[in-house]
N, C-alpha and C positions, 0 to 999 in steps of 0.2 A: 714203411713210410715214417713212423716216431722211431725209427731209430737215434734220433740225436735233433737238437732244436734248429739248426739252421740246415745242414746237409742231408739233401737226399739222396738216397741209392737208386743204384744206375735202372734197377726192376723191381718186379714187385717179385717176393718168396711166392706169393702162392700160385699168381696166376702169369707173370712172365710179363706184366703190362709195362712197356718201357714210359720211368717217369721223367726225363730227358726234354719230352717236350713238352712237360705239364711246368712249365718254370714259375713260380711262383714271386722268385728275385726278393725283394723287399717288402712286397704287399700283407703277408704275415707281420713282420715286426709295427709295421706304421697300424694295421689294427689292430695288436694288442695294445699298444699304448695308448693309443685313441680311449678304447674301451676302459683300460685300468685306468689312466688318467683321469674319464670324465664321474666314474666312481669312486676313485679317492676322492678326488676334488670335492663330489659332491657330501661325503661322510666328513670328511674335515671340516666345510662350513656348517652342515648340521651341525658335527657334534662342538663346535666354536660358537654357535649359535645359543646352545642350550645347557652348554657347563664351563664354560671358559675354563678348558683344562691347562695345567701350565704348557711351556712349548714343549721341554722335553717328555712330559705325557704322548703329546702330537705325535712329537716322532717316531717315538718308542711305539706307536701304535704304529700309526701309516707309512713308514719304510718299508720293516717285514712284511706287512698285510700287501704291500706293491709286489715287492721283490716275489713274494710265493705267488700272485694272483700273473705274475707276467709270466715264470716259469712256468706253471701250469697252463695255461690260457694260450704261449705260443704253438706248442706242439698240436691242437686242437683248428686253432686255427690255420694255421699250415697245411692240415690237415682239407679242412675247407674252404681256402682257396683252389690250392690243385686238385679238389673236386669239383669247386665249380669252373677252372678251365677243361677241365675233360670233358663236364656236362655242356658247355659252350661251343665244342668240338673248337677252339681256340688254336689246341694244339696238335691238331690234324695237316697237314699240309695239302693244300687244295690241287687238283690236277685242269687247270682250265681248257685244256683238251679235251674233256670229255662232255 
C-alpha cells in the first residue's frame, strides 16, 4: 500500500485484498496539508512572536520543515484513509436483494 505517495496497487502482496474499491481520490493530499499547514502556521507565529527572525531565517526554516513533514505525513495518511473506508465497509458493494 506505501508503495509510492499517490498510486495504489491494484492488491495487497500479503493477503490478496483488492484496493480498487478502497479509493481514497484526494482525501490524503487535503489532510496533509490541512495538518502541515495548521503547524507551520502555528510555529512561524510563535517563533515571529518571540525572536523576530529576519525572513530569509523563516524560510530557510519552514519550507524544508513543510516539504519533509508533507512527504512523510502523505504516505501514512493515505494509509488511514483507505483504512478507514474499509473499516466503514464504504467500499463494499451492497446486494439489496438480500
Amino acid at each position: 500500500m506505501f508503495s509510492g505517495y499517490l498510486t495504489v496497487p491494484e492488491t495487497c502482496a500479503s493477503c490478496d485484498l483488492a484496493f480498487e474499491p478502497l479509493r481514497a481520490d484526494d482525501a490524503p493530499a487535503y489532510f496533509t496539508v490541512f495538518i502541515v499547514g495548521h503547524v507551520i502556521v502555528a510555529g512561524l507565529l510563535t517563533l515571529e512572536k518571540f525572536e523576530h527572525p529576519a525572513l530569509w531565517i523563516q524560510t530557510a526554516i519552514w519550507i524544508p520543515l513543510a516539504i519533509v513533514m508533507m512527504l512523510s505525513l502523505l504516505p501514512l495518511i493515505k494509509g488511514a484513509v483507505m483504512g478507514a473506508i474499509y473499516a466503514s465497509h464504504a467500499g463494499r458493494q451492497q446486494n439489496p436483494a438480500e
